[in-house]
Biopython code that builds the backbone (N, CA, C, O; Angstrom):
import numpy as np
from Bio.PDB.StructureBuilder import StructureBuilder

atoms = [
    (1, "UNK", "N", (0.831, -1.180, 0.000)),
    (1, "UNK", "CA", (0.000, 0.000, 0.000)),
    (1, "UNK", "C", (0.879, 1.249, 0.000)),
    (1, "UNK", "O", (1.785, 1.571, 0.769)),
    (2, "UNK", "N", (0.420, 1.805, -0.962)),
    (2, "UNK", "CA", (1.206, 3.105, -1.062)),
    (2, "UNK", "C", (1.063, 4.348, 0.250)),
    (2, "UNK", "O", (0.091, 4.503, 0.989)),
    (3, "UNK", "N", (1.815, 4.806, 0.248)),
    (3, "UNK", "CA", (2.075, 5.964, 1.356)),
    (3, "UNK", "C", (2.477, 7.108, 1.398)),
    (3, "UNK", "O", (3.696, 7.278, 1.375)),
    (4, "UNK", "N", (1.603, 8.231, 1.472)),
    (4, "UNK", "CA", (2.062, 9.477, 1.472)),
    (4, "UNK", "C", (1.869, 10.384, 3.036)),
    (4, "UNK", "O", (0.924, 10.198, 3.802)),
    (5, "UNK", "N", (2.928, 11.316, 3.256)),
    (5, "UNK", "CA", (2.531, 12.251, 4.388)),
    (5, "UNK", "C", (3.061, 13.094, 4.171)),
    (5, "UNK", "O", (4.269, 13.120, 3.938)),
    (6, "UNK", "N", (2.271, 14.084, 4.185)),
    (6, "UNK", "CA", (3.200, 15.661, 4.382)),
    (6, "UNK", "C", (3.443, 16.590, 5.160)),
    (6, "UNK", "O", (2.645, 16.902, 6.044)),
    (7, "UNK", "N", (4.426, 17.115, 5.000)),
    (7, "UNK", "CA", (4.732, 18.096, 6.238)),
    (7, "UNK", "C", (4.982, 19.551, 5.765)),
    (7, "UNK", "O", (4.983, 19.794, 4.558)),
    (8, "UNK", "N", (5.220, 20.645, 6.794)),
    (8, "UNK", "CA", (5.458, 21.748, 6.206)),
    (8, "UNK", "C", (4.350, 22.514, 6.529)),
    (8, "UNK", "O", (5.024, 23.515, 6.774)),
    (9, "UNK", "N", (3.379, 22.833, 6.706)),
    (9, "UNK", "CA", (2.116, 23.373, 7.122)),
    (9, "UNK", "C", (2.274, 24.170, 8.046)),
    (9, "UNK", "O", (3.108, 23.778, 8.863)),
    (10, "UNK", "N", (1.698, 25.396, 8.324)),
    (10, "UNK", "CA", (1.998, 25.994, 9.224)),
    (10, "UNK", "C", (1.029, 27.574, 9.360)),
    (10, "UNK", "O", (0.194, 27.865, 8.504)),
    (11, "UNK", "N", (1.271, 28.316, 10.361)),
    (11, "UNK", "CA", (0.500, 29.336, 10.553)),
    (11, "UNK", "C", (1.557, 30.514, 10.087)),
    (11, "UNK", "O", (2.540, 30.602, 10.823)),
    (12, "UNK", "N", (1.501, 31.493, 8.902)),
    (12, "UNK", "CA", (2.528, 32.717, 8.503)),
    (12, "UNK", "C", (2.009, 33.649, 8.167)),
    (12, "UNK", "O", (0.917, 33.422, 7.647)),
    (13, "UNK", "N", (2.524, 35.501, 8.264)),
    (13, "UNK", "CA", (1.667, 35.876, 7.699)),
    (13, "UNK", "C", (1.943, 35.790, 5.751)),
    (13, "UNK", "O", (2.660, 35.115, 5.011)),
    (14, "UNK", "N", (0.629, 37.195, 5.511)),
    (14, "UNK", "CA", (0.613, 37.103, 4.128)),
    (14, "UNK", "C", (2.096, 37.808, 3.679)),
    (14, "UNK", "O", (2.752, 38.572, 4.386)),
    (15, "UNK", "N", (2.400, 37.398, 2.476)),
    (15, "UNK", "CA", (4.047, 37.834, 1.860)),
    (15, "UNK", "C", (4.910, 36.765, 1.924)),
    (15, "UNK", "O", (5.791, 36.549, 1.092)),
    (16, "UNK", "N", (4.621, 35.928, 3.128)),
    (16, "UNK", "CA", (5.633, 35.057, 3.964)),
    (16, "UNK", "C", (5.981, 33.625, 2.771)),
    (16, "UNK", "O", (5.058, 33.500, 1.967)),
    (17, "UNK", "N", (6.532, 33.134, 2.679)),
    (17, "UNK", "CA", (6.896, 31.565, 2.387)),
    (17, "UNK", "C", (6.726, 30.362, 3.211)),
    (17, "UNK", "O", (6.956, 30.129, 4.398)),
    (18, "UNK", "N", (6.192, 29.566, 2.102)),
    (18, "UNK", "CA", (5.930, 27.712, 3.138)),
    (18, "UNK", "C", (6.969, 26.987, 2.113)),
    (18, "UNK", "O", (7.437, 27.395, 1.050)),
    (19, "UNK", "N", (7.156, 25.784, 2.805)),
    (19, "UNK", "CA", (7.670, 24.508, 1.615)),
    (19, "UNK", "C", (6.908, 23.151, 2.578)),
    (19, "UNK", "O", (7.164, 22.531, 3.610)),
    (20, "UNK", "N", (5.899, 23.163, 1.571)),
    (20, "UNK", "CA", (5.670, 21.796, 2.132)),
    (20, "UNK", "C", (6.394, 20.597, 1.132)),
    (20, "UNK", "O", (6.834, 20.693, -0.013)),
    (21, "UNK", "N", (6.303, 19.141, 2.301)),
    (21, "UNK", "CA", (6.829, 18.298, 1.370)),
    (21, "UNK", "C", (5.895, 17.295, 1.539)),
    (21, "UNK", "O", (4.987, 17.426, 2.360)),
    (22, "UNK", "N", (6.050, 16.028, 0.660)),
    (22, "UNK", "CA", (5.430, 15.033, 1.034)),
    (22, "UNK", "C", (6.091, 13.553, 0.846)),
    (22, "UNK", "O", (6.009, 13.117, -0.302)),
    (23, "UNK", "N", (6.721, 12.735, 1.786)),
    (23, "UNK", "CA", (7.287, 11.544, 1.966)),
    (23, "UNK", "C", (6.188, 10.668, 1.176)),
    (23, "UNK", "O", (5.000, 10.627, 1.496)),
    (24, "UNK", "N", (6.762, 9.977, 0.102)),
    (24, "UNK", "CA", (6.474, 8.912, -0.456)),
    (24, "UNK", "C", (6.767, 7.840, -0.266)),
    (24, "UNK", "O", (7.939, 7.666, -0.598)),
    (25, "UNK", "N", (6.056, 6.493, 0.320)),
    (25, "UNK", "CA", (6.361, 5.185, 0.254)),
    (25, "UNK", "C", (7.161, 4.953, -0.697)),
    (25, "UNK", "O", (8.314, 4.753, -0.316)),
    (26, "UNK", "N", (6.924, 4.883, -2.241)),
    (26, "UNK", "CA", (7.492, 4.254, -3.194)),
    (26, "UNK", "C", (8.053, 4.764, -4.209)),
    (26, "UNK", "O", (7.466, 5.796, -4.534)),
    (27, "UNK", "N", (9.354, 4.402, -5.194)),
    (27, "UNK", "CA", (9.698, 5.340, -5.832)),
    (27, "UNK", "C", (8.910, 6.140, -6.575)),
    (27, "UNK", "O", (8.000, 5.613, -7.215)),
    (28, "UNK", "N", (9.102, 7.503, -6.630)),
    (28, "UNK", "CA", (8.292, 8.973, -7.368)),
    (28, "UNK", "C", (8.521, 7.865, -8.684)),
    (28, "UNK", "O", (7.718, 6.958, -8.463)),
    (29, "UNK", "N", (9.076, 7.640, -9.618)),
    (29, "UNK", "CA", (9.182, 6.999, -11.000)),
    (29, "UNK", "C", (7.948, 5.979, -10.928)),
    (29, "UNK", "O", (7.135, 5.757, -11.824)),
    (30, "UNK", "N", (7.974, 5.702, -10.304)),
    (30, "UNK", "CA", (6.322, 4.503, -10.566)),
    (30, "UNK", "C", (5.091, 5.258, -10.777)),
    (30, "UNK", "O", (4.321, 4.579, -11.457)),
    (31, "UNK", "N", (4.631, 6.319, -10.484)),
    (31, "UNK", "CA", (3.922, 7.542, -10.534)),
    (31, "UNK", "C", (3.819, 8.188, -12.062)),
    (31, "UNK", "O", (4.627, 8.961, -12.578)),
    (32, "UNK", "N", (2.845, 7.762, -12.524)),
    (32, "UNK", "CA", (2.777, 8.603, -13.745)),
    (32, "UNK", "C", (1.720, 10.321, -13.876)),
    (32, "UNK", "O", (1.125, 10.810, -14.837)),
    (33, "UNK", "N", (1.906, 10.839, -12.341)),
    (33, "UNK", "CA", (1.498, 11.820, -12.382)),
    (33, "UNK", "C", (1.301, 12.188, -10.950)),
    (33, "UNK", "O", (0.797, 11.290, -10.275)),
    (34, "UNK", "N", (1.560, 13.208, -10.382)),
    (34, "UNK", "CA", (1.841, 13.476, -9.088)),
    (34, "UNK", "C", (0.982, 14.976, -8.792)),
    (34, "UNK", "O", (1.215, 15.826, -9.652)),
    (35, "UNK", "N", (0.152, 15.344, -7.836)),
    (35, "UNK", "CA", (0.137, 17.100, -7.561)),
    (35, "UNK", "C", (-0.187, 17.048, -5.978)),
    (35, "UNK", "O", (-0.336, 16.001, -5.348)),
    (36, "UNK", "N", (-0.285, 18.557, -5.358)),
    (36, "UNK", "CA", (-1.055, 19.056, -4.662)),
    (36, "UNK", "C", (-2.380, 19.507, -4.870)),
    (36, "UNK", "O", (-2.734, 20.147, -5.860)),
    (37, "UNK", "N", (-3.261, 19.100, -3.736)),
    (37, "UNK", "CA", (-4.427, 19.813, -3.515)),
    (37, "UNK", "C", (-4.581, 20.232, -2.526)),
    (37, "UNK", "O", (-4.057, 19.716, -1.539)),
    (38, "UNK", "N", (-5.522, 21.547, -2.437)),
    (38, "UNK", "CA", (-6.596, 21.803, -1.066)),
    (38, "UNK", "C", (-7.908, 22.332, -0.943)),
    (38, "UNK", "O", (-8.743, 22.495, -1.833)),
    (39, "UNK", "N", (-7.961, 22.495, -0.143)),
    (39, "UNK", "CA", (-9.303, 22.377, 0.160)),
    (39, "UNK", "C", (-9.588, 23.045, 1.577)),
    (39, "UNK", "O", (-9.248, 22.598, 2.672)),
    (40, "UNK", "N", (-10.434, 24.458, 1.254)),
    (40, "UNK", "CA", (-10.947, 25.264, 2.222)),
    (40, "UNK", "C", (-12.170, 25.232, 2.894)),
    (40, "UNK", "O", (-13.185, 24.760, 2.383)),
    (41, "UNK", "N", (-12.123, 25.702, 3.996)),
    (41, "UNK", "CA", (-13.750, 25.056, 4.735)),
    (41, "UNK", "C", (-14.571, 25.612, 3.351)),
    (41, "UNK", "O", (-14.073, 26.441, 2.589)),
    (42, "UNK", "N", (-15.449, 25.219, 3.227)),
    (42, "UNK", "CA", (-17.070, 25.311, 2.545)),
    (42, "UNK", "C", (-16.566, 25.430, 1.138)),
    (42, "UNK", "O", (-16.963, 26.240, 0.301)),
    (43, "UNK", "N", (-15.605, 24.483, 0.982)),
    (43, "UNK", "CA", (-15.333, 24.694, -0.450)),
    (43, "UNK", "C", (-14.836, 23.109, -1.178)),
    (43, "UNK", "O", (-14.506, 22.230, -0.381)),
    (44, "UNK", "N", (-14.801, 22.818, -2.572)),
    (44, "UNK", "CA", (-14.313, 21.611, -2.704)),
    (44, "UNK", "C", (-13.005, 21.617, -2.800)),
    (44, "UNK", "O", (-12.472, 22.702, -2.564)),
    (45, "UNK", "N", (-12.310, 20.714, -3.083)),
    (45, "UNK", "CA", (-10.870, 20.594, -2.647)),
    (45, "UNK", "C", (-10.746, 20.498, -4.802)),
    (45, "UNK", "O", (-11.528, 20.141, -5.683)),
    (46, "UNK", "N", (-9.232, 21.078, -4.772)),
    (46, "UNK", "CA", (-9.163, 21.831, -6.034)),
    (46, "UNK", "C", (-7.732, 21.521, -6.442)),
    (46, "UNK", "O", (-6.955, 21.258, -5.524)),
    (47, "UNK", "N", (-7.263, 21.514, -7.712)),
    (47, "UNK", "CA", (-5.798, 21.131, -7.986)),
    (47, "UNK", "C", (-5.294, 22.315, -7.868)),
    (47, "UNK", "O", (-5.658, 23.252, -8.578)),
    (48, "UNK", "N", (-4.124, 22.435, -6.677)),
    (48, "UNK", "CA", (-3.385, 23.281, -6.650)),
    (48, "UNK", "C", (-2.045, 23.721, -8.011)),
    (48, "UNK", "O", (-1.782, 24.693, -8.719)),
    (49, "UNK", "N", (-1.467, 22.234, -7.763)),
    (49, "UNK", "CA", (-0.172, 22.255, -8.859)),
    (49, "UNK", "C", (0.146, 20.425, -9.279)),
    (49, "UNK", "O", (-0.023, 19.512, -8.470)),
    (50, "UNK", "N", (0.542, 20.279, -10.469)),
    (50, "UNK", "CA", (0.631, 19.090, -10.559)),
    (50, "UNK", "C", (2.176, 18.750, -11.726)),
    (50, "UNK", "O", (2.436, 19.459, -12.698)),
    (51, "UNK", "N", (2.908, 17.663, -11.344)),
    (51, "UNK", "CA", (3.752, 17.505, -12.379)),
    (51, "UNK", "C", (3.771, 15.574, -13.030)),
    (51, "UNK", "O", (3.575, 14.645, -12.247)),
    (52, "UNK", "N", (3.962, 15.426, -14.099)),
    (52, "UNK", "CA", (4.072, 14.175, -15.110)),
    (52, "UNK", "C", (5.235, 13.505, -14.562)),
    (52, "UNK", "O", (5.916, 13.577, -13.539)),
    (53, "UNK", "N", (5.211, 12.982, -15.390)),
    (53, "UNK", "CA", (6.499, 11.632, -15.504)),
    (53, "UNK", "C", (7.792, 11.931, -15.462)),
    (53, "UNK", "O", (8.743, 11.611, -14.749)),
    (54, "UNK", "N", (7.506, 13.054, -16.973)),
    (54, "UNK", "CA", (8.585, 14.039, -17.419)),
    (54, "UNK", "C", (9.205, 14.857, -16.800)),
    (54, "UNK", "O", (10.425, 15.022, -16.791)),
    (55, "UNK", "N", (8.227, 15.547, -16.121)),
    (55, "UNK", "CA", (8.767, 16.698, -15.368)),
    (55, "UNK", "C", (7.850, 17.894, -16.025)),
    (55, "UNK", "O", (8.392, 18.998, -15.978)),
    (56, "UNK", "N", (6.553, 17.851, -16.628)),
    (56, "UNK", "CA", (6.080, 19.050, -17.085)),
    (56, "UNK", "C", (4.941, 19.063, -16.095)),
    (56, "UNK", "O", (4.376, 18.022, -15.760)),
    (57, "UNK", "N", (4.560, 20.437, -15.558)),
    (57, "UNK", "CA", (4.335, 20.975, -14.498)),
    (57, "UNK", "C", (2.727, 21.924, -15.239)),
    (57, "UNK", "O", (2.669, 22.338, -16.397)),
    (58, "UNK", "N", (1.367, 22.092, -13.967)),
    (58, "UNK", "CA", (1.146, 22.763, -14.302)),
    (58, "UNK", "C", (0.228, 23.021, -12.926)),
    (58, "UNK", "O", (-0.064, 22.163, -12.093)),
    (59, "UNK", "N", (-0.148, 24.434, -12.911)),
    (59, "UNK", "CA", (-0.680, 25.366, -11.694)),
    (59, "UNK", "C", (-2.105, 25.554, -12.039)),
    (59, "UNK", "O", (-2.772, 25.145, -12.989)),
    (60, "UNK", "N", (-2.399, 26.301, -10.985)),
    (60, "UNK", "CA", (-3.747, 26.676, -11.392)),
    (60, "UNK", "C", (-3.570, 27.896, -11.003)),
    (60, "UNK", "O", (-2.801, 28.052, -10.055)),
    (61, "UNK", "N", (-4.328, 29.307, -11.711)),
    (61, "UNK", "CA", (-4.185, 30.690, -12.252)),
    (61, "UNK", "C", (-3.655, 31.451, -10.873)),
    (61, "UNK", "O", (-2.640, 32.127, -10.702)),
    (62, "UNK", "N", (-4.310, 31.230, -10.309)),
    (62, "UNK", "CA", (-4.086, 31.938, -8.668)),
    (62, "UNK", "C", (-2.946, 31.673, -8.096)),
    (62, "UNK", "O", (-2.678, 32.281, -7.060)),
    (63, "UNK", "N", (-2.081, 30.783, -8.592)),
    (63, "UNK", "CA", (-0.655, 30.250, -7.916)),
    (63, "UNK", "C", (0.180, 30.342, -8.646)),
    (63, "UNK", "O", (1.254, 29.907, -8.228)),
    (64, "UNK", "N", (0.173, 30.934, -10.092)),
    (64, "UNK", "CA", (1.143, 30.723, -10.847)),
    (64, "UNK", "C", (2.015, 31.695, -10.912)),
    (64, "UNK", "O", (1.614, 32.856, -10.990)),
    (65, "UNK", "N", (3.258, 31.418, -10.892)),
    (65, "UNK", "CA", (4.695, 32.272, -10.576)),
    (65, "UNK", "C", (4.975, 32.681, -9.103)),
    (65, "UNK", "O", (5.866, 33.461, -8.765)),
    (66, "UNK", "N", (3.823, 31.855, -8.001)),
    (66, "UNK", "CA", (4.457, 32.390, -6.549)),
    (66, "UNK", "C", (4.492, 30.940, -6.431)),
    (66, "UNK", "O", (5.325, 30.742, -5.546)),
    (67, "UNK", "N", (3.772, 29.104, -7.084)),
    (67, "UNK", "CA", (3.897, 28.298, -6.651)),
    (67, "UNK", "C", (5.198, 27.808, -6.869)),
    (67, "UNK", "O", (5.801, 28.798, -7.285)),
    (68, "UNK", "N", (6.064, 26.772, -6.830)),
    (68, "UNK", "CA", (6.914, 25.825, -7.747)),
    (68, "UNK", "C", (6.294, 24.004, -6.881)),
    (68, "UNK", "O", (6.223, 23.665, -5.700)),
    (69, "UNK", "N", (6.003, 23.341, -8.047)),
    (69, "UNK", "CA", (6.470, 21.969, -7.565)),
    (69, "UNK", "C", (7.246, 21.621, -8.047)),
    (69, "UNK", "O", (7.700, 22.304, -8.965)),
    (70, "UNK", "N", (7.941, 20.173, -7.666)),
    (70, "UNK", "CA", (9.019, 19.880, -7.674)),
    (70, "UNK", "C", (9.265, 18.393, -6.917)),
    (70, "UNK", "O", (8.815, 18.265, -5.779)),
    (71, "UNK", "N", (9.887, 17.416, -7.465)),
    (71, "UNK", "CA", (10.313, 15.641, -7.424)),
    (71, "UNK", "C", (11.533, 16.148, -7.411)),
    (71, "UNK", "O", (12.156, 16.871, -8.188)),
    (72, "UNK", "N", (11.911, 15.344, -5.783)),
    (72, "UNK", "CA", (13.125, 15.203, -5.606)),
    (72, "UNK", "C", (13.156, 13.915, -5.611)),
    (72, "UNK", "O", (12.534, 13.285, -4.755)),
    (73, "UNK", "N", (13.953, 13.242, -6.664)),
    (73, "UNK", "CA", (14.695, 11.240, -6.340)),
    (73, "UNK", "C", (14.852, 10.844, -5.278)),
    (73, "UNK", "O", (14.163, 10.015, -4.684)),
    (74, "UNK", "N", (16.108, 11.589, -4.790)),
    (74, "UNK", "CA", (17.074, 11.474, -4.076)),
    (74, "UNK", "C", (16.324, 11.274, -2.659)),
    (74, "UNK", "O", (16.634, 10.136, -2.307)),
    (75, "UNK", "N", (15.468, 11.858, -1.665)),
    (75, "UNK", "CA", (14.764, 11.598, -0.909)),
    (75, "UNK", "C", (13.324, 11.456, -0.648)),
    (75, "UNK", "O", (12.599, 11.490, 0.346)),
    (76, "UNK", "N", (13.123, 11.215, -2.446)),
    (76, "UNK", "CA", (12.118, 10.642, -2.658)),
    (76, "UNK", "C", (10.625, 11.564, -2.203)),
    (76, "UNK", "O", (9.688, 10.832, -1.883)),
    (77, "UNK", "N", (10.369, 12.977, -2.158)),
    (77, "UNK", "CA", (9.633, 13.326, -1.954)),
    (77, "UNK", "C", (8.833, 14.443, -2.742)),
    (77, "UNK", "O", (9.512, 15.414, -3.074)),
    (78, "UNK", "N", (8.087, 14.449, -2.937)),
    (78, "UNK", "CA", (7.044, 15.713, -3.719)),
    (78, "UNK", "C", (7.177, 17.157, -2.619)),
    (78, "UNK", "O", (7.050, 17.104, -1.396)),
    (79, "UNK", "N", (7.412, 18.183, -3.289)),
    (79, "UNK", "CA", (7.825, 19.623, -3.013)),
    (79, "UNK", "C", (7.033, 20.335, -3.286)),
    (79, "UNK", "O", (6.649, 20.399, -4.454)),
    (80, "UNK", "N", (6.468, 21.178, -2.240)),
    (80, "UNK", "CA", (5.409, 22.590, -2.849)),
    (80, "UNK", "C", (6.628, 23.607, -1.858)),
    (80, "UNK", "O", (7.216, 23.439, -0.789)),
    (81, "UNK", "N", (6.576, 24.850, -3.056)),
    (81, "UNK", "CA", (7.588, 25.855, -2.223)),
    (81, "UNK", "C", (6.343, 27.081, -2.863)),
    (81, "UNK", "O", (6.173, 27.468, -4.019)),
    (82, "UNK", "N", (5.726, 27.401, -1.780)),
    (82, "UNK", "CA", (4.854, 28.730, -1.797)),
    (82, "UNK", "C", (5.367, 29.954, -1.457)),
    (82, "UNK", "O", (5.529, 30.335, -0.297)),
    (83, "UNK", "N", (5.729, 30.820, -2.834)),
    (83, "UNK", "CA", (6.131, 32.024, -2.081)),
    (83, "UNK", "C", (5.060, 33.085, -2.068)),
    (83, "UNK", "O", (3.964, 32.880, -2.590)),
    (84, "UNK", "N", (5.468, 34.570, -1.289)),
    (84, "UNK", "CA", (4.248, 35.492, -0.850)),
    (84, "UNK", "C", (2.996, 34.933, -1.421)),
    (84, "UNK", "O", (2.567, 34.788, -2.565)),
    (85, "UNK", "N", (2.421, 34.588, 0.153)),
    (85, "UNK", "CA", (1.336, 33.253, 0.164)),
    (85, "UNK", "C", (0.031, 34.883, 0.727)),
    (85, "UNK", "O", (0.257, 36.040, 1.081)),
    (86, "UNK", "N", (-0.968, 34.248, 0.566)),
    (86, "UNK", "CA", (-2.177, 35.454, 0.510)),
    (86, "UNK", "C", (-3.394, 34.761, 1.416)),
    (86, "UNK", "O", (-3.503, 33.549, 1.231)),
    (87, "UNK", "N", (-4.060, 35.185, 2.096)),
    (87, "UNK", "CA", (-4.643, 34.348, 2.624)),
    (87, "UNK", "C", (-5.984, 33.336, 2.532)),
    (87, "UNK", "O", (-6.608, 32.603, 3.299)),
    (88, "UNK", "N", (-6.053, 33.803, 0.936)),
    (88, "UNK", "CA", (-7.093, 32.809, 0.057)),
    (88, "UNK", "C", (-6.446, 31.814, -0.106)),
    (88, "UNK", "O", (-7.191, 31.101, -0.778)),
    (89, "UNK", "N", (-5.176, 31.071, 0.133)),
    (89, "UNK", "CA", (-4.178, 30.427, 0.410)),
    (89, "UNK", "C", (-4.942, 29.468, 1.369)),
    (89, "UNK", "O", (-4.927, 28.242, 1.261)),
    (90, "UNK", "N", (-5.725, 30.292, 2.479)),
    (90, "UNK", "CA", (-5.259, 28.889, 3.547)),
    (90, "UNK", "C", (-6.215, 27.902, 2.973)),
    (90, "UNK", "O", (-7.129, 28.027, 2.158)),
    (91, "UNK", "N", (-5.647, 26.685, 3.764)),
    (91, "UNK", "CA", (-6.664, 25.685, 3.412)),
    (91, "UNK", "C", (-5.904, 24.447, 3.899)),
    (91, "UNK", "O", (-4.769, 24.592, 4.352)),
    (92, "UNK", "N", (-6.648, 22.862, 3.807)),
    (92, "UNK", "CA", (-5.361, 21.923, 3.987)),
    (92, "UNK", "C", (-5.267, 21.742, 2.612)),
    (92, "UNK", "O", (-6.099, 21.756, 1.704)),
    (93, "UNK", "N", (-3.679, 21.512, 2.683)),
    (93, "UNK", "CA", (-3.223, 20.565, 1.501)),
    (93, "UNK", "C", (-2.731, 19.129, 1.851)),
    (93, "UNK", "O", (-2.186, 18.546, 2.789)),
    (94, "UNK", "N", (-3.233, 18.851, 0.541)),
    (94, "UNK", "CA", (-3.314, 17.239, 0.551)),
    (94, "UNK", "C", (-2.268, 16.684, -1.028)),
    (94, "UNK", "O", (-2.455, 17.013, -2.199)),
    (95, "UNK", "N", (-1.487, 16.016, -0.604)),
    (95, "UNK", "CA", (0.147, 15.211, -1.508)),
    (95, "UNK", "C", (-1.117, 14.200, -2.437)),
    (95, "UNK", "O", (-1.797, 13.364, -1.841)),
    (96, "UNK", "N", (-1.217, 14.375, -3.463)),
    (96, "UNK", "CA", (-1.539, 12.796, -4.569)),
    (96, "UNK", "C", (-0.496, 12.931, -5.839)),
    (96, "UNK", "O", (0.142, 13.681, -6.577)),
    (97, "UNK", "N", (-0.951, 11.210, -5.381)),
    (97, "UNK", "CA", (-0.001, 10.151, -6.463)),
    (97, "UNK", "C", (-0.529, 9.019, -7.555)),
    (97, "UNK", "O", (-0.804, 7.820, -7.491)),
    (98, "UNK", "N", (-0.526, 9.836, -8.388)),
    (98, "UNK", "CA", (-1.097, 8.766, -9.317)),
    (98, "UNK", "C", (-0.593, 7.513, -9.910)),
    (98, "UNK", "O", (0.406, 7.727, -10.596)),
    (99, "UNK", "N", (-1.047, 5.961, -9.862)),
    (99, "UNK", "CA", (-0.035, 4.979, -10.740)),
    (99, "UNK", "C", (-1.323, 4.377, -11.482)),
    (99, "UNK", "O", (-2.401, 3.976, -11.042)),
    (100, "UNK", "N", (-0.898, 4.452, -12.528)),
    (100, "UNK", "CA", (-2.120, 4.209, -13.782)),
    (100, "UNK", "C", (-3.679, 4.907, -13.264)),
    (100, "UNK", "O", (-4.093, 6.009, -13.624)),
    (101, "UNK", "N", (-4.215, 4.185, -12.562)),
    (101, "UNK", "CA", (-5.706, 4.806, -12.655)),
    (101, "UNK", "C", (-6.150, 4.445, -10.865)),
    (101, "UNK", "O", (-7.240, 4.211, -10.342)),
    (102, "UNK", "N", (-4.757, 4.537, -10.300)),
    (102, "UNK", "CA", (-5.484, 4.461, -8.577)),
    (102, "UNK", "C", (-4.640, 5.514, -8.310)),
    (102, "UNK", "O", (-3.461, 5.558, -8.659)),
    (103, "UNK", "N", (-5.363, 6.554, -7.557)),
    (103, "UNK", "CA", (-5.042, 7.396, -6.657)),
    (103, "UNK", "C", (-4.743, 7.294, -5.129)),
    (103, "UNK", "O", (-5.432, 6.671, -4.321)),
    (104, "UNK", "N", (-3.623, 7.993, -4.862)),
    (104, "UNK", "CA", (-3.501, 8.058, -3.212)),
    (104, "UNK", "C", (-3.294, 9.248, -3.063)),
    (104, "UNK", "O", (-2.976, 10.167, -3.817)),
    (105, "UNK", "N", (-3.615, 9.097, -1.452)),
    (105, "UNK", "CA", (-3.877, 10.725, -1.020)),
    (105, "UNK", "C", (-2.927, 10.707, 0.863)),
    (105, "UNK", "O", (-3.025, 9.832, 1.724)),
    (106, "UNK", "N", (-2.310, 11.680, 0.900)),
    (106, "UNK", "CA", (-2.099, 11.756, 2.420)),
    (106, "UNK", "C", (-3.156, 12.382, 3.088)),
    (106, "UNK", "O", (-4.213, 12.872, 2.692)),
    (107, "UNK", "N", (-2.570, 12.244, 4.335)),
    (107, "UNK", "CA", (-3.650, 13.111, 4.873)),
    (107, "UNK", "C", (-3.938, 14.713, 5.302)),
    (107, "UNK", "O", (-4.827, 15.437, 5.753)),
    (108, "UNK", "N", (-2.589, 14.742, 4.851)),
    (108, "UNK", "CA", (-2.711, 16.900, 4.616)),
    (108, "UNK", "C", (-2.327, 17.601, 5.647)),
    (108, "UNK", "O", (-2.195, 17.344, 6.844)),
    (109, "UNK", "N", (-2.150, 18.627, 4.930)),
    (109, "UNK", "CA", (-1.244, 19.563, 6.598)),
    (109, "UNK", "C", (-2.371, 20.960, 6.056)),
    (109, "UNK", "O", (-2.982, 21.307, 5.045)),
    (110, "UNK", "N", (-2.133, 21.442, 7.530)),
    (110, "UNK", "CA", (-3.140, 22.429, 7.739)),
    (110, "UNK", "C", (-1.705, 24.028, 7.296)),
    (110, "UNK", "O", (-0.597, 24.276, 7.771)),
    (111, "UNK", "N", (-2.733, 24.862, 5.977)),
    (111, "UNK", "CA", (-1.719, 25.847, 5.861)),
    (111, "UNK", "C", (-2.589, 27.146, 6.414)),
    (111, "UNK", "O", (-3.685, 27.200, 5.855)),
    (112, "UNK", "N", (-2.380, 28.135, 7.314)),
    (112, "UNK", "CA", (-3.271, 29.086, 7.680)),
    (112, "UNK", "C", (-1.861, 30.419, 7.169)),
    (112, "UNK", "O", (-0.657, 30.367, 7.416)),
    (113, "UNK", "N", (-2.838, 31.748, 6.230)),
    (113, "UNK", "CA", (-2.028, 32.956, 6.220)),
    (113, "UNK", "C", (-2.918, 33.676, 6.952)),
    (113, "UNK", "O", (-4.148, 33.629, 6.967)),
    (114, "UNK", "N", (-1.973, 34.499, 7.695)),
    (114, "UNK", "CA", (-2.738, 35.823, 8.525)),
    (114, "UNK", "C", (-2.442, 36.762, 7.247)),
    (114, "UNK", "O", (-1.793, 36.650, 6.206)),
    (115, "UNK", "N", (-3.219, 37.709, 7.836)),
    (115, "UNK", "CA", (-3.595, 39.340, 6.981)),
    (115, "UNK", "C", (-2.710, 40.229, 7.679)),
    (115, "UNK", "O", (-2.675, 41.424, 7.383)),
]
sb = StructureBuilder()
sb.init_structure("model")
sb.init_model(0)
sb.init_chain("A")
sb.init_seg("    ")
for serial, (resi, resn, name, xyz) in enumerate(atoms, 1):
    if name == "N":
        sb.init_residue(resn, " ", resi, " ")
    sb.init_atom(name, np.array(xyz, "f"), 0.0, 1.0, " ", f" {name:<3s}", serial, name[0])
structure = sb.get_structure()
């Protein structure tokens, strides 16, 4: 069974920077598609940022040029580096991993921005 958890979550204000990460059970290469999501009270949970096999990457409008994701091999973990974060921001985020057509999900870290 596959395994994800992430860390990095935290309470900052707005301007500020996060890096969350997320520990993967199994090698990132078995994964033919990887992102972040979250999900704010009274709202559905939404693709934050997502990257391929390859390495091609894509955001959603509200995050683009303050998000980066990012697969590291080497310790095997999925990377969100949020810079000047806003506080339509908060929400939890949640690490998925796609291998062919089953999804996994961690269980998310709580990100809160103050004003």
């Amino acid at each position: 069974q596959v395994q994800l958890a992430e860390s990095g979550g935290g309470l900052v204000q707005a301007g500020r920077s996060l890096r969350l990460s997320c520990a993967v059970s199994e090698y990132l290469i078995k994964f033919n598609l990887m992102g972040w999501y979250r999900q704010a009270p009274g709202r559905q949970r939404e693709l934050v940022a997502s990257i391929d096999a390859v390495g091609a990457t894509n955001y959603e409008d509200s995050v683009e040029g303050r998000f980066t994701i990012s697969k590291d091999f080497v310790e095997n973990t999925l990377n969100l580096e949020m810079n000047d974060l806003r506080p339509e921001d908060t929400a939890v985020y949640y690490c998925n991993a796609r291998q062919v057509f089953t999804d996994y999900w961690g269980q998310g870290t709580q990100v809160t921005v103050s004003s």
